[in-house]
C-alpha positions, 0 to 999 in steps of 0.5 A, spaced: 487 429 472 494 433 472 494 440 471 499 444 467 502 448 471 507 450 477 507 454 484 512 460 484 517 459 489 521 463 494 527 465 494 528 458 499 524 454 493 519 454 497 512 454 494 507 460 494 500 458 495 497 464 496 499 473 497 503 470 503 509 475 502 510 481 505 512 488 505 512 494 510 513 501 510 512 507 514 511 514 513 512 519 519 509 525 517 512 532 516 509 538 513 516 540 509 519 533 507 514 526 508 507 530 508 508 536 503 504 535 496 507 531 492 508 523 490 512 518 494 513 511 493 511 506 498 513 500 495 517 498 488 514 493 484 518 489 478 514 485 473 507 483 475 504 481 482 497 480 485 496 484 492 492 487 497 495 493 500 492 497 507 495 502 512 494 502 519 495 509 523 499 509 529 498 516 530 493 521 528 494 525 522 494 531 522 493 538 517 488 539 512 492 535 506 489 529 502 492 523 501 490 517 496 494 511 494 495 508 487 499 508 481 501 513 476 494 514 473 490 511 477 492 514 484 487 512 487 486 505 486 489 501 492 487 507 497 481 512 496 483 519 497 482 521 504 482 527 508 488 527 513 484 528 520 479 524 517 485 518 519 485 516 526 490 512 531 488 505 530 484 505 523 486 501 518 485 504 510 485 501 505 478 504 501 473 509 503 471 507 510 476 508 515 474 503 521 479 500 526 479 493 524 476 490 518 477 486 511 482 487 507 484 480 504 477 481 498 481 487 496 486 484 491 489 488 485 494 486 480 500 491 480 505 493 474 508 499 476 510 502 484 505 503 489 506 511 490 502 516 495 499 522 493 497 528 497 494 531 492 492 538 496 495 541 502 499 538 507 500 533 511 503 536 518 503 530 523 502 523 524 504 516 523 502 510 518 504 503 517 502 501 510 503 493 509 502 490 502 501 482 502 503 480 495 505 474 490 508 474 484 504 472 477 510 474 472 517 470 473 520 476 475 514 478 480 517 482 486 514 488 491 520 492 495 519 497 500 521 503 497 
């Protein structure tokens, strides 16, 4: 039996057989730039793609903001909303619960807009977070760059 289909292919042609590519980000905190109210885009997403998306604290976060992650009218989906000092050094985040270590590879979300960040109240004075997404295309032109 043959199957009508292809792999998607990286840059080297090699085939991609699963969310093995990646991207990082990170987002040193500052109450007047990084941490202030507002959106900020983590990761640009041209065409569609399927990922999973989490955050590792390299440093305490601090100030009575909260954050979220998501997309334009969904901010929220990746990520739920969170509480600045509810985040601790060595904590993954990628959903409700805050835990060091943790599954994050059943979370796969398939994505046709840039991934933002939102603080949606308050600010954000301190900290460190390395957001990391692994992803692969579903469309042809599927791709994930770091903003």
């Amino acid at each position: 039996m043959s199957v009508p289909a292809a792999f998607q292919r990286d840059q080297n042609f090699v085939p991609i057989t699963n969310l093995g590519l990646q991207a990082s980000k990170v987002i040193t905190y500052n109450a007047g730039t990084t941490g202030a109210i507002g959106t900020t885009t983590l990761f640009n997403v041209t065409g569609t793609v399927a990922m999973y998306l989490f955050g590792v604290c390299e440093a305490d976060l601090s100030g009575t903001g909260t954050l979220e992650i998501g997309v334009a009218g969904a901010t929220a989906t990746l990520a739920n909303q969170q509480v600045a000092t509810a985040i601790d050094i060595h904590e993954v985040w990628h959903n409700s619960t805050l835990a060091v270590g943790g599954t994050v590879g059943n979370a796969v979300h398939v994505i046709d807009q840039d991934v933002i960040q939102t603080i949606a109240s308050n600010t954000v004075t301190g900290g460190t977070i390395t957001f990391y997404c692994f992803w692969t295309p579903v469309s042809p032109d599927g791709l994930v760059t770091a903003a």
